[in-house]
C-alpha positions in Angstrom: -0.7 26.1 62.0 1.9 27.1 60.1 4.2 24.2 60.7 1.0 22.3 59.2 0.7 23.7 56.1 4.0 23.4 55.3 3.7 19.9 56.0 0.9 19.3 54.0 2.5 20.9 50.9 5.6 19.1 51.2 3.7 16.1 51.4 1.6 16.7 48.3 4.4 18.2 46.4 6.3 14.6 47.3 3.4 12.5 45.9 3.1 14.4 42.6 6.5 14.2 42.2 8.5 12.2 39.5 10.0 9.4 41.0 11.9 6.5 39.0 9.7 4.1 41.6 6.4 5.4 42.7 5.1 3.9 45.6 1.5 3.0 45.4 -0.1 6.1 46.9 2.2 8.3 44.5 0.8 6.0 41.6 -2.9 6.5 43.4 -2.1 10.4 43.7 -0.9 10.9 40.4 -2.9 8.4 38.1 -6.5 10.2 40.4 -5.1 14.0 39.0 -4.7 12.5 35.4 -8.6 11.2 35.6 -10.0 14.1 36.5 -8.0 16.2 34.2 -8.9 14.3 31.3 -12.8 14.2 32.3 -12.5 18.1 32.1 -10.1 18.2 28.8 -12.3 15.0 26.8 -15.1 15.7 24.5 -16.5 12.0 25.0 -19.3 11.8 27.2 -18.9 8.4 27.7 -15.5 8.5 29.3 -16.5 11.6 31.0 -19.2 9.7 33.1 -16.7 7.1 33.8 -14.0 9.0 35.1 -15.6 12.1 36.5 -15.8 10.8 39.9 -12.6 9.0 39.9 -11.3 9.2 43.7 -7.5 8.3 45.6 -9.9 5.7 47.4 -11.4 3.6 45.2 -10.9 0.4 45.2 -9.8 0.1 41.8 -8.9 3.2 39.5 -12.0 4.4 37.5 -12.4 3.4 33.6 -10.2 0.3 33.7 -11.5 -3.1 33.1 -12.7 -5.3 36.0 -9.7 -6.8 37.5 -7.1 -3.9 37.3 -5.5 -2.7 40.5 -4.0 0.4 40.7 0.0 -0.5 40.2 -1.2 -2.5 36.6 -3.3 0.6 35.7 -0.3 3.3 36.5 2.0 1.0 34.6 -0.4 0.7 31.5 0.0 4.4 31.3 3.2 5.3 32.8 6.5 5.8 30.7 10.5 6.5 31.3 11.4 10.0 31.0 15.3 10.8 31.4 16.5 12.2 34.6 20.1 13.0 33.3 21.4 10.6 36.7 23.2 7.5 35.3 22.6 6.1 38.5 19.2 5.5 38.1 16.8 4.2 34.5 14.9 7.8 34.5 11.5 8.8 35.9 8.3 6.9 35.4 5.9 9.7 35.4 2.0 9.2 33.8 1.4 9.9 29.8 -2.0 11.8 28.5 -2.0 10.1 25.8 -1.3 6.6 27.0 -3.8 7.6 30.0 -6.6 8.7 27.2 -5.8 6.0 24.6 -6.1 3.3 27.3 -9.3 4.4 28.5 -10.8 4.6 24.9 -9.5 1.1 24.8 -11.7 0.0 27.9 -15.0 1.6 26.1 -14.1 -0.3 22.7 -13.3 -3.4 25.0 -16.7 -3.3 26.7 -18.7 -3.1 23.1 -17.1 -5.9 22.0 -18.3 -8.3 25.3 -14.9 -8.3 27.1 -15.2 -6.5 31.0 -12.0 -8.6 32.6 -8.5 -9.1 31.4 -8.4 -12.3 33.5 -8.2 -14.0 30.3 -5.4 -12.1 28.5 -1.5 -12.9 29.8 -0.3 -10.7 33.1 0.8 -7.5 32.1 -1.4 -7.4 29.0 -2.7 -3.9 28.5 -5.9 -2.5 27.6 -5.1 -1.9 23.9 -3.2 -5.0 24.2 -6.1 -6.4 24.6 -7.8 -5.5 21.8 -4.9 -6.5 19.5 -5.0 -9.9 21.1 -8.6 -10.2 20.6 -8.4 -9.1 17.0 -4.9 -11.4 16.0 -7.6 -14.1 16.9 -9.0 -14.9 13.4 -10.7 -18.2 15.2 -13.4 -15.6 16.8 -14.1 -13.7 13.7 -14.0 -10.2 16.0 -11.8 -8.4 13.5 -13.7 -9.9 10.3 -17.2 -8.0 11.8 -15.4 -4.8 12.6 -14.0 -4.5 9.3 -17.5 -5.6 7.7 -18.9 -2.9 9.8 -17.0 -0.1 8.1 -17.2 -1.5 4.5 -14.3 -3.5 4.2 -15.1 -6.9 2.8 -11.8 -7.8 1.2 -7.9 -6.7 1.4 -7.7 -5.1 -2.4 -7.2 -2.1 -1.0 -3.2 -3.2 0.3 -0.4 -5.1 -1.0 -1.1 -8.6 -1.4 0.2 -10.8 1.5 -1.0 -8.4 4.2 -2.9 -10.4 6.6 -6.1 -9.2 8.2 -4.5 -8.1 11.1 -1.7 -6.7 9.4 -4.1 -4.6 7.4 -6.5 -3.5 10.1 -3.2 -1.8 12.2 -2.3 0.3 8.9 -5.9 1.7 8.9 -6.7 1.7 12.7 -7.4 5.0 14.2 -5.0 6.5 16.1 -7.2 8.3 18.5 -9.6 5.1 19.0 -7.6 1.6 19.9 -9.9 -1.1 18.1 -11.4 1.0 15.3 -11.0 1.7 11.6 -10.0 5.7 10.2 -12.0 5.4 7.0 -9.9 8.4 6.1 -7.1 6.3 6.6 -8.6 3.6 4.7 -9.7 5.9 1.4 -5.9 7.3 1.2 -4.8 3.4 1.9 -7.1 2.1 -1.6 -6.4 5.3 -3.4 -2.5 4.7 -2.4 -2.6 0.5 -3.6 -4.8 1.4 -6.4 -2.4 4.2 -7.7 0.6 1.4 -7.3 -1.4 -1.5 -9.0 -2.0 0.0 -11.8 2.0 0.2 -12.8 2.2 -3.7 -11.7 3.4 -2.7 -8.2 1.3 -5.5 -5.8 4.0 -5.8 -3.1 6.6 -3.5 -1.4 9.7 -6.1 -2.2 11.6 -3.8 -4.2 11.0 -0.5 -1.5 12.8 -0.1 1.5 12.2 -2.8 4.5 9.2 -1.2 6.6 8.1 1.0 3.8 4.5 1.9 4.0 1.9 1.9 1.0 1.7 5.7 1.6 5.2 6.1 1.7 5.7 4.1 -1.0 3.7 6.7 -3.4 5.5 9.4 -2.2 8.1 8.3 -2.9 7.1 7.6 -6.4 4.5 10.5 -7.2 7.5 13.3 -7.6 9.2 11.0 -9.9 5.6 10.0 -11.8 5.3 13.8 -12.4 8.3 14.3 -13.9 7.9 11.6 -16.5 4.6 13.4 -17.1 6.9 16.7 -18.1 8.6 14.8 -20.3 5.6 13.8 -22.2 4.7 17.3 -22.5 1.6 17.2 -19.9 2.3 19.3 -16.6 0.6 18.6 -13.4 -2.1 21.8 -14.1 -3.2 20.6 -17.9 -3.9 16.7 -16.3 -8.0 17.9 -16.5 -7.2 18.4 -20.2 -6.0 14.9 -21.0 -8.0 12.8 -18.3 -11.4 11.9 -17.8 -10.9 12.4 -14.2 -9.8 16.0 -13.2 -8.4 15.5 -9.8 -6.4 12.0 -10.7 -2.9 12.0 -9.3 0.8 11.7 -11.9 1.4 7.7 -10.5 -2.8 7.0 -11.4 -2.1 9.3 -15.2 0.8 7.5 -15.4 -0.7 3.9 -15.1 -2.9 5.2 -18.0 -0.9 6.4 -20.9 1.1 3.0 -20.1 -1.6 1.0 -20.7 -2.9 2.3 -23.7 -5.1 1.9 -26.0 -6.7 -0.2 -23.2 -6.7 2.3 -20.7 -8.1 4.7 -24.1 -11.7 5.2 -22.1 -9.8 7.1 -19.3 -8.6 9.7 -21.7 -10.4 12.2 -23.3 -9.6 12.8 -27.3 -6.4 13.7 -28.8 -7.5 16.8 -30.6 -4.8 19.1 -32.4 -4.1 21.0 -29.6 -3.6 18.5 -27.4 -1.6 16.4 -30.1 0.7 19.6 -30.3 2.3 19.3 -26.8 2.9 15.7 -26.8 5.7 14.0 -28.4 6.1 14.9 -32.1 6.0 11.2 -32.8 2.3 11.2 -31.5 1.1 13.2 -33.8 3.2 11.7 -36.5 1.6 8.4 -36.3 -1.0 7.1 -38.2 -4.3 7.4 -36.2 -4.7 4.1 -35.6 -1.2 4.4 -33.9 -1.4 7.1 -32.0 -2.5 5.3 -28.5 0.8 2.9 -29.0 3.0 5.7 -30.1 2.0 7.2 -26.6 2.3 4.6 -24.5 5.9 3.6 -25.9 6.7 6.6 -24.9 5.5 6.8 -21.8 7.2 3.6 -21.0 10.9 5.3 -22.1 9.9 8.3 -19.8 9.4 5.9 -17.1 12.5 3.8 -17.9 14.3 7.4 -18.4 13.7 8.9 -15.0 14.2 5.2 -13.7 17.8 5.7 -14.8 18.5 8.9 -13.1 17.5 11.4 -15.6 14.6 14.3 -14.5 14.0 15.7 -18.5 15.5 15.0 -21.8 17.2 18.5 -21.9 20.2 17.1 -21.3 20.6 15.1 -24.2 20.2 18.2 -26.7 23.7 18.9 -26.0 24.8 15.2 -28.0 26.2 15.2 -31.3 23.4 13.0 -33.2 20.1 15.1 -31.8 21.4 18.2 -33.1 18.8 20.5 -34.7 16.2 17.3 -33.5 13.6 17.8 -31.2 14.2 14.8 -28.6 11.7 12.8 -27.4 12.0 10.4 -24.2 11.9 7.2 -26.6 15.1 8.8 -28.0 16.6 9.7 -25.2 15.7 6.3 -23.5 17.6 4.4 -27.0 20.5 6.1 -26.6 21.2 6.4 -22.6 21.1 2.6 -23.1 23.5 1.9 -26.0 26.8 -0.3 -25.6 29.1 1.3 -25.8 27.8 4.5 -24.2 28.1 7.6 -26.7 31.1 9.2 -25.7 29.3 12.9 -25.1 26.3 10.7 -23.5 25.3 13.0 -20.2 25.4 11.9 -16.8 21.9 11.0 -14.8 20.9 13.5 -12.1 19.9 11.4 -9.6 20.1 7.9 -8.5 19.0 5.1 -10.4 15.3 3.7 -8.9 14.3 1.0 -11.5 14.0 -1.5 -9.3 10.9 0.2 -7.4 9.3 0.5 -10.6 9.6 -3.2 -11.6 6.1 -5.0 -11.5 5.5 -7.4 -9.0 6.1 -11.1 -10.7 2.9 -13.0 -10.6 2.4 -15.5 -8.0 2.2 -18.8 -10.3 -1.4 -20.1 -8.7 -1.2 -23.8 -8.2 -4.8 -25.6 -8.4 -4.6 -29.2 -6.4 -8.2 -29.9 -7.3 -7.2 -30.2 -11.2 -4.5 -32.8 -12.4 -1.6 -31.1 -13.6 -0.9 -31.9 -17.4 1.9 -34.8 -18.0 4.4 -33.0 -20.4 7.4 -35.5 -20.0 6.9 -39.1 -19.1 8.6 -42.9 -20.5 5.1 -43.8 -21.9 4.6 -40.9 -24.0 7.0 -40.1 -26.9 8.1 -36.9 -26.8 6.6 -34.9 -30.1 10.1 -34.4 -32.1 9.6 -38.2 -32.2 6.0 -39.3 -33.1 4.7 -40.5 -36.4 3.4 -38.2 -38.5 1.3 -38.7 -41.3 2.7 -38.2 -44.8 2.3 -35.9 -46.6 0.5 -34.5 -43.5 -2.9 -34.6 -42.8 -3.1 -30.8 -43.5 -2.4 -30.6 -46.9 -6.2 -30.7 -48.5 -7.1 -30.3 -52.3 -10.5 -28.7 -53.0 -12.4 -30.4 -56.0 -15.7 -30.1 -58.0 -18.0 -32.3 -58.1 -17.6 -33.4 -61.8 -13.8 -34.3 -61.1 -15.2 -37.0 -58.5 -17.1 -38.0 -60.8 -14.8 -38.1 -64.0 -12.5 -40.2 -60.9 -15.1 -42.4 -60.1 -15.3 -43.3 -63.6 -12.1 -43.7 -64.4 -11.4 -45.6 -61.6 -14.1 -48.5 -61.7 -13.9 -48.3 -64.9 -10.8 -49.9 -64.7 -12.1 -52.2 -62.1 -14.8 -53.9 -64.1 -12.3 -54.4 -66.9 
């Protein structure tokens, strides 16, 4: 008896094992204990009653599309951990997460008509799937899941995503074929923040740079050209119409002014006081321009390097001056530098605040306008009347008459 137990155990101890080549029953063994783990662990009923009967004898592991044997299935969710042997390419034990994501996969699959993945290439997996099904735009599967959670157009990302392209940066991480619409809302809010400075593509940022990454990257710098204007992160409910808005989207605003002027709430005294002094020294009517021009030279200023205009108190020509960033902006770029001119911060990142050139739209249902041809003088060498046509003298009515008078008077003479 005893030599049979300890048998038994090294047997099962062998077939849970890592191995860097499972044979079939290890993959049977193993991928059966990650089944019924997860239907114990999952919160989705519907995977639950899928898996929680999962046996080492089915024919087909439980869960899995029709069509999926047991090696495919262990491989769909199987990765290479390292075995420190350089001998051998490391361990291929069973993932959780590839396991649970896969699985989730299988449900989405099934909702959206597809039970086999004869149709898909060999070695496609269950997510695969889905990403093949959805790359498709002749089937118009992806265009009805987006539809479905609100999304009728791309706005909401940089222009040139495709629909694909676009669904992967908002697709849910813990359900393969579906859209996070929290994901989405900090997606628009992300674009929307960007757009507004002119920002429509990611050219200028880093290759692979996200739209979320993209304002971070920007927001700490937006917020410091906001110092500089004399409005800190906490008094933005005192300037804005909206309370929560964020530095990039208050930005955007003062540099758009006096368009943007319904966004902000008056400029009373107090509120004139902590701005530049060139605000409030503007004519009324002025005041919006004054703002945004110097808004624009914060921007420009912190593009350059420079994180406040305290440095520059230290220069010869603002002394006893109260700087503002327009000033500070003139003189960092005078040529030939001022000799006691101080030294940016921080590295220069104009270029990711360059606007995004306009796409010139070409219309091939219109003809396009013939501005050079051999038929057609050009119009430095056209006759013109003389004196031009332009030139009018305003008369009464008794000088036409005294003309008309004169003039067949002389006729009839």
């Amino acid at each position: 008896m005893a030599t049979s137990i300890t048998t038994t155990t090294s047997s099962t101890a062998s077939l849970t094992a890592p191995s860097p080549t499972p044979s079939l029953l290890q993959m049977k063994t193993q991928l059966t204990a990650g089944l019924l783990e997860l239907a114990n662990k999952t919160t989705n009923t519907e995977l639950k009653e899928l898996i929680k009967d999962a046996k080492i004898t089915d024919p087909t592991p439980k869960g899995f599309p029709a069509g999926v044997s047991w090696a495919d299935a262990f491989r769909m969710v199987g990765r290479r951990v390292e075995d420190n042997e350089p001998s051998t390419p490391g361990n291929l034990v069973l993932s959780e997460d590839l396991l649970n994501r896969n699985l989730t996969a299988g449900i989405k699959l099934k909702s959206l008509g597809v039970t086999s993945l004869a149709r898909f290439p060999r070695g496609t997996s269950v997510s695969g799937a889905i990403d093949a099904l959805y790359r498709d735009s002749r089937n118009g599967v992806l265009v009805r899941e987006m539809s479905k959670s609100g999304i009728y157009d791309l706005t909401a990302f940089p222009n040139g995503t495709s629909l694909f392209s676009a669904f992967k940066m908002i697709e849910d991480p813990e359900k393969p074929g579906e859209v996070s619409t929290d994901v989405y809302r900090n997606y628009k809010a992300a674009t929307g923040a960007l757009k507004a400075l002119g920002i429509t593509t990611l050219v200028n940022f880093p290759r692979g740079t996200t739209v979320i990454e993209a304002q971070g990257m920007l927001q700490p710098k937006a917020e410091n050209m906001m110092d500089m204007l004399g409005i800190p992160k906490a008094s933005y409910g005192d300037y804005f119409s909206e309370p929560n808005i964020d530095p990039l989207s208050a930005l955007s605003v003062l540099v758009q002014l006096p368009n943007s002027i319904a966004k902000l709430k008056p400029l009373d005294r107090t509120r004139l006081a902590a701005l530049p002094s060139s605000v409030a020294a503007a004519p009324e009517l002025e005041r919006a321009r004054e703002l945004a021009r110097q808004a624009t030279a914060a921007k420009n200023l912190v593009g350059m390097g420079y994180s406040s205009v305290a440095p520059f108190a230290g220069m010869e020509r603002f002394a006893g001056k109260t700087i503002t960033p327009l000033d500070a902006f003139t003189t960092a770029r005078l040529k030939p530098s001022p000799i006691d001119l101080p030294k940016p911060t921080g590295p220069n990142t104009e270029r990711l605040f360059q606007a995004t050139p306009p796409t010139v739209k070409r219309s091939y249902g219109q003809p396009n306008p013939v501005t050079n041809t051999v038929l057609t003088p050009p119009a430095n060498l056209r006759v013109k009347p003389n004196p031009p046509a332009t030139n009018v003298t305003v008369v009464t009515a008794a000088q036409v008459i005294a003309f008309n008078q004169q003039f067949w008077g002389s006729r009839n003479n």
